[in-house]
matplotlib code that plots the C-alpha trace (Angstrom):
import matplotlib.pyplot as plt

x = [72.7, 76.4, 78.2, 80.6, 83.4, 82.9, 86.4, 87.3, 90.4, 90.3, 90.6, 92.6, 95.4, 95.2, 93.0, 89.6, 89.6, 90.9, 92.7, 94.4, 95.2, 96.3, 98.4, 99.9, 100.8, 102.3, 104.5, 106.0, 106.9, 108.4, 112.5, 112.5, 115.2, 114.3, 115.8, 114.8, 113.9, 113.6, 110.4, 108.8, 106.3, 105.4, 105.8, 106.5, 104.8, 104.0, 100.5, 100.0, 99.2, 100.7, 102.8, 104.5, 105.4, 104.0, 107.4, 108.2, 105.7, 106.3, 109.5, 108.1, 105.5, 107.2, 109.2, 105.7, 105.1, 107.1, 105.0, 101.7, 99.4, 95.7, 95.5, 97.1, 96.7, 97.0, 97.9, 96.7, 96.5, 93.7, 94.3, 90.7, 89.4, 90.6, 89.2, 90.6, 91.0, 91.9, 88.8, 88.4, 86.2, 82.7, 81.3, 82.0, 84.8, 86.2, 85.8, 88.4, 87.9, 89.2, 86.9, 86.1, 88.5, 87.0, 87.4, 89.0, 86.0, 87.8, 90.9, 89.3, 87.4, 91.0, 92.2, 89.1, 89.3, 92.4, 92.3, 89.4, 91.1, 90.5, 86.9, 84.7, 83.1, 83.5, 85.6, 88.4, 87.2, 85.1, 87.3, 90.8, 93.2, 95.6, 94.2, 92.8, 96.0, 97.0, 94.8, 95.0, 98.7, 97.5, 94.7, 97.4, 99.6, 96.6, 92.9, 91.3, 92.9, 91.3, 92.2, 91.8, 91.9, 93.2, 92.8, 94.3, 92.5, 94.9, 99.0, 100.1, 102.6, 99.6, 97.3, 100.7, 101.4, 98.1, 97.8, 101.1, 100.2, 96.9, 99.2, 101.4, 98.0, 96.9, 99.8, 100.7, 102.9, 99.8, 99.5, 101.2, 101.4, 101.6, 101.9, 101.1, 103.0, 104.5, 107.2, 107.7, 105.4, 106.3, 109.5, 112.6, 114.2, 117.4, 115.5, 113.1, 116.1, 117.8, 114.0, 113.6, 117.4, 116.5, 113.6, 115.1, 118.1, 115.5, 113.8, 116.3, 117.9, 114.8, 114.5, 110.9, 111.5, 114.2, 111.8, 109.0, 111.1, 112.4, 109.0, 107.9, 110.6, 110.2, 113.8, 111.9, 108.1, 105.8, 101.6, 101.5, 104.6, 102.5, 101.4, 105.2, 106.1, 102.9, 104.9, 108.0, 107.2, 104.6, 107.3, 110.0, 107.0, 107.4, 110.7, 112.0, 114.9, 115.8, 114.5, 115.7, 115.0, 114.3, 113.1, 113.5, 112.3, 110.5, 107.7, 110.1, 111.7, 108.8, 107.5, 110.5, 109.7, 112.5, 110.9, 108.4, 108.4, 107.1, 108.9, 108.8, 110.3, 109.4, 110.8, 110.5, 110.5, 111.7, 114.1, 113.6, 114.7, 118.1, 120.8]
y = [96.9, 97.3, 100.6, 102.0, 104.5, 106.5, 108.2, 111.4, 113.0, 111.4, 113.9, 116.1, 113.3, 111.3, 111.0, 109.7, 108.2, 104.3, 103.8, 107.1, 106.2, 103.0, 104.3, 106.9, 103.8, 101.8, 105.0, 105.5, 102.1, 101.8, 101.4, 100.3, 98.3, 95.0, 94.5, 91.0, 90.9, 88.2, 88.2, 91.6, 93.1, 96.3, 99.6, 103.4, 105.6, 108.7, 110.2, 113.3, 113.5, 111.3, 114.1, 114.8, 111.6, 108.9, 107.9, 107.4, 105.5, 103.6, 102.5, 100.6, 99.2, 98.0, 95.8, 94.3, 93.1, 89.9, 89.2, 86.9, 89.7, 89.5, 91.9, 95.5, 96.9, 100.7, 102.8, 106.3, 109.5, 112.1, 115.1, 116.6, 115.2, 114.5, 111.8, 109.8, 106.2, 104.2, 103.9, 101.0, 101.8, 99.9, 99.5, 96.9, 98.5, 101.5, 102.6, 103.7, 104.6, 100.7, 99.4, 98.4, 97.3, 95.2, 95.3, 92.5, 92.1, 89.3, 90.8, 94.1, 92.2, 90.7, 94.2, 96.2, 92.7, 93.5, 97.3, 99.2, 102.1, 100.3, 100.7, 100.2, 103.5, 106.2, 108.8, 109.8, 108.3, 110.2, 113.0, 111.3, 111.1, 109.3, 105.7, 106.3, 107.3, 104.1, 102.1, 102.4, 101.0, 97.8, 97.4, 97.1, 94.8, 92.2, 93.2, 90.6, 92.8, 93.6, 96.4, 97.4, 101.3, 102.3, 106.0, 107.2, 110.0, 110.8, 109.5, 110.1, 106.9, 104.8, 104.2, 103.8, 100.7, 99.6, 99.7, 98.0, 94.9, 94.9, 95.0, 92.2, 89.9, 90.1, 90.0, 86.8, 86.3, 87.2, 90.3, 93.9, 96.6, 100.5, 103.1, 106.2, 109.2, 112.3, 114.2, 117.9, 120.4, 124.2, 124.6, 125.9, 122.5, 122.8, 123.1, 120.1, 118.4, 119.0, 117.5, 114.6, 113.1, 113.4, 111.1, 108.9, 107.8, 106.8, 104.5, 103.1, 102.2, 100.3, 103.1, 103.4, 104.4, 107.1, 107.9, 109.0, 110.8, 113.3, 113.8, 114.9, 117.0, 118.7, 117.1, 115.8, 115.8, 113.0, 114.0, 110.1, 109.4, 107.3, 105.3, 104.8, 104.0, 101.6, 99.9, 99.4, 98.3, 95.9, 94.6, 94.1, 92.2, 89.4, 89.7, 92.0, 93.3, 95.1, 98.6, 100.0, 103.4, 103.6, 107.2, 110.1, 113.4, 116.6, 118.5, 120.9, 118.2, 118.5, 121.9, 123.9, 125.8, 125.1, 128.2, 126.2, 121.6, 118.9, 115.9, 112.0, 108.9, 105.6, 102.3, 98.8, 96.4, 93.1, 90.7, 88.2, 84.7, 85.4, 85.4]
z = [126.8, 126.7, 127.8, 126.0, 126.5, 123.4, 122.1, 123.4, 121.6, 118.4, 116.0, 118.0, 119.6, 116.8, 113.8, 113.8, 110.3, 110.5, 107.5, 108.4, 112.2, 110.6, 108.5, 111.0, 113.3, 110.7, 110.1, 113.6, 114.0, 110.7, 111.2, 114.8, 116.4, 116.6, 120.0, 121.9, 125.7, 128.1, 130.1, 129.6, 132.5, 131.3, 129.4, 129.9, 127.5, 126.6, 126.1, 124.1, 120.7, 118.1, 116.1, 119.1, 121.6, 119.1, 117.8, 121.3, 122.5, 118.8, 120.2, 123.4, 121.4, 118.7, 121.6, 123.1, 119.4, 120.5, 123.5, 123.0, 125.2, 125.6, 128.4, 128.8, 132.5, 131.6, 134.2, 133.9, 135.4, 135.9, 134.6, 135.0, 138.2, 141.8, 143.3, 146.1, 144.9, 141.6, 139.5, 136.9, 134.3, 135.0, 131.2, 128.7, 126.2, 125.0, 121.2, 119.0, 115.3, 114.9, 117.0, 120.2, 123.1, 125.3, 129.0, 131.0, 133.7, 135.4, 136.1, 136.9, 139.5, 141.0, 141.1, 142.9, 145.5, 146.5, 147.8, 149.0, 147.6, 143.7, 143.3, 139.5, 138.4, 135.5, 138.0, 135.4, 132.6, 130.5, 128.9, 129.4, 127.0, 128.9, 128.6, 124.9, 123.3, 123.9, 122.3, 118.5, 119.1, 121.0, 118.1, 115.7, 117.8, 118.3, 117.2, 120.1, 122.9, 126.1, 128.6, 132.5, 132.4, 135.7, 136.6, 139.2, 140.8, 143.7, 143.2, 146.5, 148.0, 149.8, 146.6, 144.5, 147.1, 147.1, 143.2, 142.7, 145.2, 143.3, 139.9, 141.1, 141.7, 138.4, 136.2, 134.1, 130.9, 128.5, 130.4, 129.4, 132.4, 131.0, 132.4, 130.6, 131.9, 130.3, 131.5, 132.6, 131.4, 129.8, 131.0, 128.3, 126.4, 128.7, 132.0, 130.8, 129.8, 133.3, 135.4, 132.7, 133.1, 136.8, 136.3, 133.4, 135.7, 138.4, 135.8, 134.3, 138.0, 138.8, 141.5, 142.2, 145.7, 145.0, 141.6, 144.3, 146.1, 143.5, 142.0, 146.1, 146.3, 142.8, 141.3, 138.8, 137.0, 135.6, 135.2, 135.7, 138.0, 140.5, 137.7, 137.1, 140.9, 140.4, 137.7, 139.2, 142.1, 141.0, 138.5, 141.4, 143.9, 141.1, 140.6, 137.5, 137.7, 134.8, 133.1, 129.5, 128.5, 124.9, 123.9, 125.0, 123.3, 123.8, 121.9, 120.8, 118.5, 116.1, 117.0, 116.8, 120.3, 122.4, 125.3, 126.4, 125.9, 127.1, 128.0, 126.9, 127.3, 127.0, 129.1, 129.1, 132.2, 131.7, 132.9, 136.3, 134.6, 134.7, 137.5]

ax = plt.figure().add_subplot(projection="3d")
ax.plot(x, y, z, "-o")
ax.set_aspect("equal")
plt.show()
């Protein structure tokens, strides 16, 4: 009997009727540059509900469109349980109103081989948003995908290392890395704007080092900023070099609430061909 990671949020992130969510999708990537990059590794993106960071994330995944992927590594936090580890989800697929998203046992099983700290269970899986949001987006992009949802129950700098070496192990060219990751949370538009330059600048410099430092000492704020770290750092053990920002926006850019936002951006990692 297969088990299946039923959908969560849809409904409330995003809508739970298909040829709606369809439709929704095909509407925030509609007039998208159609930049090229060499060599892509991964993605930053947003996660909260499509009418406020989905045009965002829209504008990192309209870039993986050129990439042949059959696997998405999805980097996610936990924003409803602590657990000390990085938990792969131990069932056969999660469910979307499209359909179902297989997992990727066989890179899964690389991953949880190369850390005691990676271990297969359902810690952080049941209720979060942070991996699902994602997965109407890859649907549209290739129907056949299959996922490892990685949540990370604890984000301090030794599981970030450990998930990053793991990362680096598994990656190859038909293999997308995300990592799902708002910005700050509740803070006035020009405070949040203040924090999110902070950790925009760090991206964008390929700074995963100096990235967990602000985040320690409160320069800057991402719910899934090990995630990030994870990311970079996996991406620079192979090699990449180079990281574009390509959105960044608040909730109070649709809401009208400018007292109280919260950050978004989305990235793209790319780039080790070239001298």
């Amino acid at each position: 009997m297969s088990t299946i990671r039923e959908p969560a949020v849809a409904g409330m992130f995003y809508e739970s009727d298909a040829k709606t969510l369809k439709s929704d999708i095909i509407s925030l990537m509609k007039n998208l540059p159609e930049e090229k990059y060499e060599d892509i590794f991964g993605i930053v993106v947003p996660h909260a509900g499509y009418i406020y960071s989905g045009r965002t994330a829209a504008f990192a995944y309209n870039i993986i469109k050129q990439k042949k992927i059959k696997t998405a590594v999805i980097i996610s936090p936990s924003h409803r349980e602590y657990f000390p580890g990085i938990c792969i989800f131990n069932g056969d697929a999660y469910k979307t109103p499209l359909g179902l998203v297989e997992i990727d046992t066989a890179k899964s099983a690389v991953l949880i081989s190369k850390s005691n700290l990676i271990f297969e269970g359902t810690n952080g899986h049941k209720a979060e948003h942070a991996v699902e949001v994602h997965l109407p987006f890859l649907q549209m992009i290739n129907e056949k995908i299959k996922i490892v949802p990685a949540v990370m129950g604890d984000q301090r700098k030794e599981f970030v290392d450990a998930l990053a070496e793991a990362v680096a192990a598994v990656w190859d060219e038909e293999t997308i890395v995300i990592a799902s990751s708002d910005l700050s949370h509740f803070y006035s538009s020009s405070v949040a704007d203040k924090l999110d330059a902070v950790a925009e600048k760090k991206i964008s410099d390929f700074d995963y080092e100096g990235f967990q430092k602000a985040l320690n000492e409160n320069q800057c704020e991402a719910c899934g900023g090990g995630g990030i770290a994870a990311l970079l750092k996996a991406a620079y053990i192979l090699g990449f070099k180079k990281s574009k920002i390509l959105s960044r926006t608040h909730s109070g850019m649709v809401s009208g609430k400018n007292h109280e936002v919260v950050g978004y951006l989305s990235a793209v990692i790319y780039g080790r061909n070239d001298e």
